[in-house]
N, C-alpha and C positions, 0 to 999 in steps of 0.2 A: 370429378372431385376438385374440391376451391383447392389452390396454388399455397400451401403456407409460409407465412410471409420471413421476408431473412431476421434473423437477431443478430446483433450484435456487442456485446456485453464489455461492459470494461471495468476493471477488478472481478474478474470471471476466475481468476485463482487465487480469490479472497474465500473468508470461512463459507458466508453464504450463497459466494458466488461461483463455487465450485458446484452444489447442489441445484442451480440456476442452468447452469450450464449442459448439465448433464440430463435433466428433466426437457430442455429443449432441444437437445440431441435424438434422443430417443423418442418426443414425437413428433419427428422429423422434419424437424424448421432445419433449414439451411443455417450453420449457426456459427458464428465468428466469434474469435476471443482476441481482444488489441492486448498484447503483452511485452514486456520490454525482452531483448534479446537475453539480457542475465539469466530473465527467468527459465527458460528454455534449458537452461542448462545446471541449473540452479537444486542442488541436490533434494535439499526439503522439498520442491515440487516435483522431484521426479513420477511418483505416481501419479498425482493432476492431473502431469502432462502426456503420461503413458493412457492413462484412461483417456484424454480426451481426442487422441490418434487413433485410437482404436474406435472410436462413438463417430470418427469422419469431421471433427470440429477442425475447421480451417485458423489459425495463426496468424493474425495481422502486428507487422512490427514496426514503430514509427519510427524509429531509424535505429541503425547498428548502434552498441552504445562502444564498440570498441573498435578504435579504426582499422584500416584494411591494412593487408601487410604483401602484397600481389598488386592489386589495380583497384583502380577508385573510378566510381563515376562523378561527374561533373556538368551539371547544369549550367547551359548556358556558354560564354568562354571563359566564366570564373573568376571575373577581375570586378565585378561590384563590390563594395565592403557590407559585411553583416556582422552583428553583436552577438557574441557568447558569452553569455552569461550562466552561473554555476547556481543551483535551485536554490542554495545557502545564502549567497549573495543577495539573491531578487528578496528573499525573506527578511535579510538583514536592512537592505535599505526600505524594504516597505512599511516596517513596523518603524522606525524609526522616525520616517515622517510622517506616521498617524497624529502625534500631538506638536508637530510644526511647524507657528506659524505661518514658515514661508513658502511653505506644499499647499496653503490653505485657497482651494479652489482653484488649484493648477495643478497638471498634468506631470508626474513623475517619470523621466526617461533615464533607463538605466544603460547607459552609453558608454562605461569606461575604454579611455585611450586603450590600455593594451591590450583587449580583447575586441576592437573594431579591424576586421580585417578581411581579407580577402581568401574566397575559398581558395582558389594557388596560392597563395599565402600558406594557407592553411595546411595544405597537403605538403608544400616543401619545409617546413616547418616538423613534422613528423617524419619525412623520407630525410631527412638531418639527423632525428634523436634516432633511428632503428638500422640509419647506414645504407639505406637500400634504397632506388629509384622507382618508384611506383606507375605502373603504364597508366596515364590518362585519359579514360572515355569519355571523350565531351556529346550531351546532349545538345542537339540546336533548340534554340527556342520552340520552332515552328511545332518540332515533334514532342518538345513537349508539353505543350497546348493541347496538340492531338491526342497525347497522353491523359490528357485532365478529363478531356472529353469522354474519351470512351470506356474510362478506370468508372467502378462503382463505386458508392460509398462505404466507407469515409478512407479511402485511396485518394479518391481525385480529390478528397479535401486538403489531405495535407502535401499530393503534389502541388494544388493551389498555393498553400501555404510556403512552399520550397519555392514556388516561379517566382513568388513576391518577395522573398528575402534574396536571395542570391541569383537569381536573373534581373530581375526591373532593383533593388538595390532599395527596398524600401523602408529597412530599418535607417540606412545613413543618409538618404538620399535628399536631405531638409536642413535648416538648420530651426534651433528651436528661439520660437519664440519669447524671447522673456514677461511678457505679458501675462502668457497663459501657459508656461512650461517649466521644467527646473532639470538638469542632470542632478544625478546622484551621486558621483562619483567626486563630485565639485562640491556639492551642497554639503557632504559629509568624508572627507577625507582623510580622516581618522579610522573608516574602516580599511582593512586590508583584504582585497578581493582578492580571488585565487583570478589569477590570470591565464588565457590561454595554453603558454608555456608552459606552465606550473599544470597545471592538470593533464597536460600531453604526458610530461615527467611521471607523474599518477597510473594514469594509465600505459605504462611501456613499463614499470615495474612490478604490474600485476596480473596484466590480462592472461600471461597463461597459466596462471595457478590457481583460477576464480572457482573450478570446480571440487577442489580436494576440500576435505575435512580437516580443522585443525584439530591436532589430540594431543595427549599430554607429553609433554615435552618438546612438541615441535613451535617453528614460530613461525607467524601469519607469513603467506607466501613457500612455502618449505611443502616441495612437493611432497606425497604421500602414495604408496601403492595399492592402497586399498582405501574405500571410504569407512572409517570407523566411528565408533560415537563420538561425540564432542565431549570430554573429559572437562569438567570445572568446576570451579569454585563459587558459592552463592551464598547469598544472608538471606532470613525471612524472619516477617515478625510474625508473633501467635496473639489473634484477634485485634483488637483496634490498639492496642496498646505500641506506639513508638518507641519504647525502649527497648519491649523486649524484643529482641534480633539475636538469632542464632547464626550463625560460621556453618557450612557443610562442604564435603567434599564430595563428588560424585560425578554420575557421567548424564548428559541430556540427550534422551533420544527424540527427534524430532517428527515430530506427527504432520504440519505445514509449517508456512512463514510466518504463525500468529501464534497458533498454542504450541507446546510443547510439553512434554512430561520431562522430570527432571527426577534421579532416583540419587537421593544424599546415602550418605555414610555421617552421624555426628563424631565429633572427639572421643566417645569413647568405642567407638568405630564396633557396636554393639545392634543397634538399630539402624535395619534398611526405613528413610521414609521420604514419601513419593510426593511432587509436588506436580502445577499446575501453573504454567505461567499466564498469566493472563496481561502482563505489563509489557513493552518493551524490551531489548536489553541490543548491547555488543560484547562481539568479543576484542579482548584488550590484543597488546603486540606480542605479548608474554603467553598466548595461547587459553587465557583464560577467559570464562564469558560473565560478565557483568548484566543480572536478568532482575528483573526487578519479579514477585512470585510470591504465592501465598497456599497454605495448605490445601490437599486437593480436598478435605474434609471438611476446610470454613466455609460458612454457607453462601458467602460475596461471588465464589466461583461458578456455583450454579445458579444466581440472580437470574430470571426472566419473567416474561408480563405474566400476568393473572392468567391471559390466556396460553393456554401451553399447548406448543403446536412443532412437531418434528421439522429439522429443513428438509427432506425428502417432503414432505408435505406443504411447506411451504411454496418450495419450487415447481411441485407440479399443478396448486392452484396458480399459481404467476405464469407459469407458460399456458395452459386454459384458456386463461383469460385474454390473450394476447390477440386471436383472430375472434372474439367473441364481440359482435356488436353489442349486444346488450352491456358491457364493461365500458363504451367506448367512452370518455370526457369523464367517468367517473371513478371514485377512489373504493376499492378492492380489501375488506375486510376479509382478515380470515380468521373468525372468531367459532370454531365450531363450538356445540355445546355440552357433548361430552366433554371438553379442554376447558372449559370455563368452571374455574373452582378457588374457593379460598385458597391461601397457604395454610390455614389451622387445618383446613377438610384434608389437604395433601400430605399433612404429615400423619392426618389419624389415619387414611389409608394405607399409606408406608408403615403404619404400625401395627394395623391389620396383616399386612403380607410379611411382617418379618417377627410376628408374634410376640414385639418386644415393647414398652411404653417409655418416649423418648423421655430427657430432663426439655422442656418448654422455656429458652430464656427468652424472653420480649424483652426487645432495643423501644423503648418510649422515642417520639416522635423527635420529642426539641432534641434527645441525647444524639439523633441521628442527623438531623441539620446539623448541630455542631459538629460533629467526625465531619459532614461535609466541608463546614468551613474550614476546619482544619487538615484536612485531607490533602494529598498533592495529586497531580494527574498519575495516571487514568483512574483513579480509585475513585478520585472523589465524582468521578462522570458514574462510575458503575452503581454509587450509593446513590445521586439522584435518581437513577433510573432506578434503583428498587426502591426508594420514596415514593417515585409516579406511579409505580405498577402496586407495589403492595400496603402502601401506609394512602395515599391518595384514592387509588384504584381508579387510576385515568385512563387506563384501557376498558375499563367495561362504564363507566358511570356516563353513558350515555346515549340517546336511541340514533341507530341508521338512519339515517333523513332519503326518503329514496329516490329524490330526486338527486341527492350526490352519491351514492350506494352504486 
């Protein structure tokens, strides 16, 4: 029997990529999921992560996102300088010099002074803020070369990546040229980076509280003895209309880290009604969660293509396909044809099975571009996609070519 070959998934405890995951578990790829350490512990994934311990799916972490508070390891003897930069940062100066002049066909280095430094540096800098001596294992080079060598991937990619910033020193190890280079930190100075210190400070004030629920009346950080619901406060508008927004109070129980149900109480504390987040949101210092959410019964929540197809089914033709020669170089439709139907045919069927004849409002086409122009994210991305799929019908209006099929 052929050998089936390893996967390796990343956002593999995203909506779809949990169903990805698990469809390659069970027929039995050796199957890896790269996920950040938070996650791991991270309440709303708890089951994810319990299903996928149980299915044998192996946990790849690219590095601790919280430092150690015992011993550290350390590559190399830890005195090359390397650049930490905060994801918010790297975003902040990138967009910024999109319409730049002086970025124009030169190379963006994001170098600021106080985050160039040294991983001893680095560690005694934190065994300062927590009071405590941390024991130092230093890696020799030689072993960790050997390391690179005989780790699999994508392991030996980013010890690769670790030898080259903090062994050989390759982030600081240059200076740059002005010809064909710019620092960011210089070029725009006006912004205020969080700097190493400042996010040490960050994290020494939170890391042991990351796993509790905030609920009503406790504030962010404020241990808890039990995980409870998340108790808040939310606005939502009814249909396309911007004004109208309602206030509710209630509690969100959470389903993963993308959707969630959300059950309000209104002002006259009379009607329970259940929403549907489909937007972003945080929660505030005050213990409340700011979600952005629309009725679970407006129809933008169940937007999908023409073609309707379960993700248990999606994921088990994608893993299928994975040792299939016949798939190899080419793009992977899954258009079965029982799924393949109007939305007018779909709701006359849904009116078949519930014996009742819906009110039919049709949104005209220009009325729908416009809500898109005027829309804010994510909404207005969800409206083009039911533009594509049900006003264009750009999932089906075209034939498999089977030389790419």
């Amino acid at each position: 029997m052929a050998t089936k070959s390893k996967i390796l998934f990343i956002g593999g405890t995203g909506y779809i990529g949990k169903f990805m995951v698990e469809a390659s578990a069970k027929a039995g790829h050796p199957t890896s999921v790269l996920v950040r350490e938070s996650t791991l512990s991270n309440p709303a994934k708890s089951n994810v992560i319990g299903n996928y311990k149980n299915l044998g799916v192996n946990f790849l972490i690219p590095g601790a996102t919280a430092p150690p508070r015992d011993k550290v390891i350390i590559l190399g003897d830890g005195n090359p300088k390397a650049v930490f930069n905060k994801e918010d940062d790297i975003a902040t100066y990138t967009i910024k010099a999109v319409d730049d002049p002086r970025t124009l066909n030169k190379i963006l280095y994001i170098k600021p002074p106080a985050n160039t430094i040294s991983f001893n540096d680095l560690v005694s800098l934190w065994e300062k803020k927590i009071g405590k001596t941390l024991e130092r294992i230093y890696v020799p080079e030689e072993q960790l070369l050997k390391n690179i060598q005989e780790a699999p991937v994508p392991v030996n990619v980013i010890l690769a990546i670790n030898h080259s910033a903090f062994v050989k020193g390759d982030h600081t190890n240059f200076e740059i040229e002005p010809s064909f280079g710019v620092e960011a930190s210089e070029l725009y100075p006006d912004v205020k980076y969080t700097t190493v210190d400042e996010y040490l400070n960050q994290l020494d004030q939170t890391i042991e509280v990351s796993k509790f629920y905030p609920t009503k009346g406790d504030k962010i950080g404020q241990e808890s003895r039990e995980q409870r619901p998340l108790f808040i406060s939310f606005s939502v508008r009814k249909g396309m209309n911007m004004k109208d927004i309602k206030t509710f109070n209630g509690r969100c129980e959470f389903v993963d880290g993308y959707r969630a149900t959300l059950i309000g109480e209104g002002e006259s504390k009379k009607d329970l009604i259940r929403f549907t987040v489909i937007g972003g949101g945080k929660v505030r210092k005050d213990g409340l969660a700011v979600l952005n959410v629309l009725k679970e019964s407006y129809s933008l929540v169940n937007l999908c293509a023409p073609v309707f197809n379960k993700e248990d089914d999606i994921a088990t033709y994608t893993i299928r396909a994975v040792d299939d020669p016949r798939t190899l170089n080419k793009i992977l439709y899954i258009k079965p044809r029982a799924n393949i139907i109007s939305f007018n045919d779909l709701v006359s069927l849904w009116e078949k099975k519930i014996g009742k004849t819906l009110e039919r409002i049709y949104v005209p086409e220009e009325k729908l571009l416009k809500n898109i122009e005027e829309d804010s994210a994510p909404l207005d991305v969800v409206l083009s996609i039911g533009h594509s799929a049900f006003v264009k019908g750009a999932q089906i209006n075209f034939e498999i070519e089977p030389n790419r099929r």
